[in-house]
C-alpha positions as CSV (number, residue, x, y, z in Angstrom):
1,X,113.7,18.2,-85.0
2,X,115.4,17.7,-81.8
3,X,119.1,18.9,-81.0
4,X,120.9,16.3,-78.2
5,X,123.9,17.2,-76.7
6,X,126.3,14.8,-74.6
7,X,128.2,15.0,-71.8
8,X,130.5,13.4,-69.4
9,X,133.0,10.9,-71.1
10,X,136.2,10.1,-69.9
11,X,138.9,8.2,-68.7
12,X,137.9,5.6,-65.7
13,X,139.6,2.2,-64.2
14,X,138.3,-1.2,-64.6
15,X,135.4,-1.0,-62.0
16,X,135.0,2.3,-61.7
17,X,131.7,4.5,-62.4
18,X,130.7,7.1,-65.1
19,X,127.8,9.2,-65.8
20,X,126.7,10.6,-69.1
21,X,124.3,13.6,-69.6
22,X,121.9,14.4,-73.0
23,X,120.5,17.9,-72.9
24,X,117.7,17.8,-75.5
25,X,116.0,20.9,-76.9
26,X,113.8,22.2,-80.1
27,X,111.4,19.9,-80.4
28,X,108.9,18.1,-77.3
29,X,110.6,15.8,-75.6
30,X,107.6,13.7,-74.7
31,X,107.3,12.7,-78.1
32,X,110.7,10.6,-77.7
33,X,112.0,8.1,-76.8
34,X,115.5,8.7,-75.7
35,X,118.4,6.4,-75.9
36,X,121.9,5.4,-75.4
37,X,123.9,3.5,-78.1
38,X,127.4,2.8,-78.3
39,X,129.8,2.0,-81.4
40,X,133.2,0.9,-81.9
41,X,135.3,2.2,-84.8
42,X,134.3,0.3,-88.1
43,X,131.5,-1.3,-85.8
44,X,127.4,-1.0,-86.4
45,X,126.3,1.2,-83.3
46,X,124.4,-0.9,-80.7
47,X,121.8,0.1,-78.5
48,X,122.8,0.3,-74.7
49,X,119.4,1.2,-73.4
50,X,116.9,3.6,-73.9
51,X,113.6,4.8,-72.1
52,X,110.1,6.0,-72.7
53,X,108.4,9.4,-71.7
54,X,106.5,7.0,-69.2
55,X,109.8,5.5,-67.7
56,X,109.4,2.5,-69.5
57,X,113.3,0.9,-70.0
58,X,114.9,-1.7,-72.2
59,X,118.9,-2.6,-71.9
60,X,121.4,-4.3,-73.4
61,X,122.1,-7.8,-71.4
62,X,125.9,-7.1,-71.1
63,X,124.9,-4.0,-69.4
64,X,121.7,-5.0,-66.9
65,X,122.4,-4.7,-63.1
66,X,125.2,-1.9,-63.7
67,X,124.0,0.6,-66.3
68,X,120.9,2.8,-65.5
69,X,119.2,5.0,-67.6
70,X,117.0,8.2,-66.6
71,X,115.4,10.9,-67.9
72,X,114.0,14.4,-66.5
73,X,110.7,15.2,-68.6
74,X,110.6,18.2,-66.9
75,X,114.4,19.5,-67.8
76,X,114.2,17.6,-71.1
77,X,117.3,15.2,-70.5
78,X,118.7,12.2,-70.1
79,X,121.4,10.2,-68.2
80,X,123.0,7.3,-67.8
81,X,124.6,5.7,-64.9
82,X,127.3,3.4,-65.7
83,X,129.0,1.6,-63.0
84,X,131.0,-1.6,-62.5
85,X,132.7,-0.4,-66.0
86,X,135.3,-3.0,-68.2
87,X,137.2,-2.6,-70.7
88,X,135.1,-3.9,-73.3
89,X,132.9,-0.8,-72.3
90,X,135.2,1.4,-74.1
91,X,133.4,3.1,-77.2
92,X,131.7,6.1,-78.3
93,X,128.4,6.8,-76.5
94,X,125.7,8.9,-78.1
95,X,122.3,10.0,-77.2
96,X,119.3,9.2,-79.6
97,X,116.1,10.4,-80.2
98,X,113.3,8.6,-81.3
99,X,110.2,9.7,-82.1
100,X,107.1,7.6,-81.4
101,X,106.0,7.4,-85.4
102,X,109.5,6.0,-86.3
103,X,110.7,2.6,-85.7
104,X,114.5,3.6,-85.0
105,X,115.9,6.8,-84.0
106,X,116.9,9.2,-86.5
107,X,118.1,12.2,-84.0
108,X,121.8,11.9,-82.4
109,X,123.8,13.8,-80.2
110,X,127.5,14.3,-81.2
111,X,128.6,11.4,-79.2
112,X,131.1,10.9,-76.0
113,X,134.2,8.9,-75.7
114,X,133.9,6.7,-72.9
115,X,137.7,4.9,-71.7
116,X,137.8,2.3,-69.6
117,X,141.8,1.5,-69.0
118,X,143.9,0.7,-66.3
């Protein structure tokens, strides 16, 4: 089982940049893939991107060219790079875990609000 923590949310302008932090522990991390989704109240959570232990990455379309996602195998985290933010941006962000026999991820970090207001 791995434990996933966020970090980083916040309050930003229309255009402005954010980055969010997973610290990942108890379990090995290059058994996962790790992953951001995001999810609007009374909204299915969507995936925003996620990466492989090899560096392999997949992202949403609304988000390619200004979101990038990273990990450190060797610090067992992750990040994500969010610049150019809108307000349709705004959500809660959280971390995921998914481990290589499972089609979807069934580890999450507590999640971080992410603002995006004038």
């Amino acid at each position: 089982q791995v434990r996933l923590v966020e970090s980083g949310g916040g309050l930003v302008q229309p255009g402005g940049s954010l980055r969010l932090s997973c610290a990942a522990s108890g379990s090995i991390f290059s058994l996962y893939t790790m992953g951001w989704y995001r999810q609007a109240p009374g909204q299915q959570r969507e995936l925003v991107a996620d990466i492989t232990f090899g560096g392999t990455t997949k992202y949403a379309n609304s988000v390619k060219g200004r979101f990038t996602i990273s990990r450190d195998n060797d610090k067992n985290t992750l990040a994500l790079q969010m610049n150019s933010l809108m307000p349709e941006g705004t959500d809660r962000y959280y971390c995921s875990a998914r481990h290589y026999t499972n089609k979807y991820p069934r580890n999450w970090g507590q999640g971080t609000q992410v603002t995006v207001s004038s």
